[in-house]
C-alpha positions, 0 to 999 in steps of 0.5 A, spaced: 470 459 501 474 462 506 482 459 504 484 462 510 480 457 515 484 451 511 490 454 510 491 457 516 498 459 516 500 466 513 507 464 509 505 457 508 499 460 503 504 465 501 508 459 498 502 454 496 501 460 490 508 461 489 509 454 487 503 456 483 505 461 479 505 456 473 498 458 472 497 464 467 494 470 470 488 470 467 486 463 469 489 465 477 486 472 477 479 469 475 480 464 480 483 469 486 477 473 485 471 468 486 475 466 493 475 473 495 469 476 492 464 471 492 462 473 484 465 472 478 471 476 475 469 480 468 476 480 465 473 483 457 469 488 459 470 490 467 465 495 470 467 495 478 473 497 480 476 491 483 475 488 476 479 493 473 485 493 478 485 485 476 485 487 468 490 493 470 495 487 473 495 483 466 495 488 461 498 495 463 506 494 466 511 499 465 518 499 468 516 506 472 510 502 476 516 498 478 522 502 480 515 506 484 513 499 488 521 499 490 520 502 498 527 505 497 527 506 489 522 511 490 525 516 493 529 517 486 522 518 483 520 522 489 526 527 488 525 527 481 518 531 482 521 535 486 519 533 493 524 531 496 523 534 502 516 529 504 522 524 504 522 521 511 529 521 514 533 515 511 538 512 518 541 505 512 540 500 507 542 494 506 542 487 502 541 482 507 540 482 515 547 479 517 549 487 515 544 491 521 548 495 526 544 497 532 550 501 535 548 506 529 541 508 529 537 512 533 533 509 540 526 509 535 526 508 528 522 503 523 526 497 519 522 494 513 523 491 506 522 494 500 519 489 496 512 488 499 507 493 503 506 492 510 512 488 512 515 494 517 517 493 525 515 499 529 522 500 534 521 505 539 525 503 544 532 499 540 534 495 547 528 492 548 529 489 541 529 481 539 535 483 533 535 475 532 526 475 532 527 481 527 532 478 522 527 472 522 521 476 519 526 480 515 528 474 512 521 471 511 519 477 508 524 478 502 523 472 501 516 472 499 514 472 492 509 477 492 509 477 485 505 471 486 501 472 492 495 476 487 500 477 481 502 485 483 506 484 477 510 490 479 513 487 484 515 481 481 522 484 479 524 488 485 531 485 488 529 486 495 533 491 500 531 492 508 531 500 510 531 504 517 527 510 516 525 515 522 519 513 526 514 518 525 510 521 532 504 526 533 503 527 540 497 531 538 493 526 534 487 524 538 488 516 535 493 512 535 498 513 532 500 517 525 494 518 521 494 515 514 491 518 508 490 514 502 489 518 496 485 515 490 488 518 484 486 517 476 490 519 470 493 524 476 487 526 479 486 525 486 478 523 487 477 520 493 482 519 501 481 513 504 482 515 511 485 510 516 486 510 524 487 507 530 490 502 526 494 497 531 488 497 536 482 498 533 483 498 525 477 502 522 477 506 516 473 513 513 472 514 505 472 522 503 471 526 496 477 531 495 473 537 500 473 532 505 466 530 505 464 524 508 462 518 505 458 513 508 462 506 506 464 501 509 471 496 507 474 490 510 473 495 516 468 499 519 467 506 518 467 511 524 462 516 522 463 523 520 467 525 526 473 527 523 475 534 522 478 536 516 486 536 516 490 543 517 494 540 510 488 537 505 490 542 501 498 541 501 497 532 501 493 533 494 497 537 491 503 532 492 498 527 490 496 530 483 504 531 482 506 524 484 500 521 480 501 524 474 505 519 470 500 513 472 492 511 469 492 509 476 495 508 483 494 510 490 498 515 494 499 515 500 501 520 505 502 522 513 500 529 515 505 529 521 506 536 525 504 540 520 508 536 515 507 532 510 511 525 509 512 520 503 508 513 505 508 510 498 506 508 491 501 502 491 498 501 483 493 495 486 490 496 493 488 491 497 490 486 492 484 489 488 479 485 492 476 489 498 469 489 499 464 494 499 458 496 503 453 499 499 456 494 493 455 500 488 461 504 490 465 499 487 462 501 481 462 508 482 470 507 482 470 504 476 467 509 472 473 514 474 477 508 471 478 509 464 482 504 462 488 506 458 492 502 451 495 494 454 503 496 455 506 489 457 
């Protein structure tokens, strides 16, 4: 069943399944991912990885993961690992829209709210900018529970703020953009780098092991075969990642390797909402043998 040919609206689907929050966890997750994935979710004992990202909503919660999945109180965890420097540049914060003054920030930057993922607006040019068109997005967005759009519990509890960072460029990437490097890591080990590109035009998407071998699968989006060198900082992005994942069973590090620099994106504990599909299906199996479930922490 696709949901998203009978709810058509993004924000309205996003309301539906905050008036239903009601519904306990376990009932909405295992209904969530026979929408998704077409099969049913084994709770009591998973084996694919989706599986365990549902399992790891429900049982395992600590204060930390919160603090973490916050856009702007990361950063203190940042700087608590000694790494303050792959911090981008902060221009402002504020509590709510009606406090933005674009007379004090740069030509280009990028506003987004902290207490989602993907709700960034890219400015290059701040003259050409709809304030009143943003401040409406902005609003949207912090309004939106995102607790309840897949039970990412550690969203739940973030009291939600808008930041402008530094918009980041590369003028010698050959793709669109800056390049994305997702790091899969378990019990703060990074396996596996999701690399994304091209992600405004023409979205597509290569998995890697940790020496940059090419892994033949496909997600939501297709691979581009393995065309793409081996980046100059590998070796320094996965020892951020280890660093920065050392306190979790599980979470995705993401990182930008800008101008012979790497740059902090986020922490996110259940990627894709846990409900992507893989192309061969095994991979999904291979990524939950990595996953050791750890003792229930609620």
């Amino acid at each position: 069943m696709d949901y998203r040919k009978i709810i058509k609206n993004k924000e309205m689907r996003f309301k539906l399944l905050h008036y239903l929050r009601f519904i306990p966890d376990p009932w909405m997750l295992k209904l969530q991912y026979k929408m998704k994935m077409g099969r049913k979710l084994n709770i009591k004992n998973p084996q694919r990885w989706t599986e365990k990202l549902q399992w790891y909503k429900i049982y395992y919660r600590t204060p930390l993961m919160t603090k973490c999945a916050d856009k702007y109180e990361v950063r203190d965890y940042i700087k608590s690992k000694g790494l303050e420097g792959i911090l981008n540049k902060l221009y402002a914060s504020y509590n709510s829209t009606d406090e933005i003054n674009l007379d004090i920030l740069p030509q280009k930057f990028v506003i987004k709210t902290t207490n989602g993922s993907g709700t960034n607006i890219l400015c290059k040019d701040k003259s050409q900018l709809q304030l009143d068109i943003v401040k409406h997005s902005l609003n949207d967005w912090m309004d939106r529970d995102n607790f309840s759009v897949g039970r990412e519990w550690s969203y739940k509890d973030i009291v939600p703020k808008i930041i402008v960072e530094e918009y980041l460029e590369d003028e010698s990437n050959s793709f669109d953009g800056i390049n994305d490097y997702k790091f899969i890591c378990f019990n703060g080990k990074a396996k596996y780098i999701v690399f994304d590109v091209d992600r405004h035009i023409d979205h597509k998407r290569n998995i890697y092991d940790t020496e940059w071998n090419f892994i033949d699968v496909n997600t939501d989006y297709p691979n581009f075969g393995d065309s793409a060198s081996r980046p100059d900082g590998l070796d320094e992005m996965l020892r951020v990642a280890n660093i920065l994942a050392e306190d979790f069973p599980f979470v995705r590090v993401d990182l930008y390797w800008v101008n012979g620099k790497v740059y902090f994106g986020e922490l996110t504990f259940y990627p894709w909402t846990g409900y992507v599909q893989f192309d061969p299906d095994q991979f999904d199996f291979i990524l939950g043998e990595q996953f050791g479930l750890p003792e229930k922490r609620r």
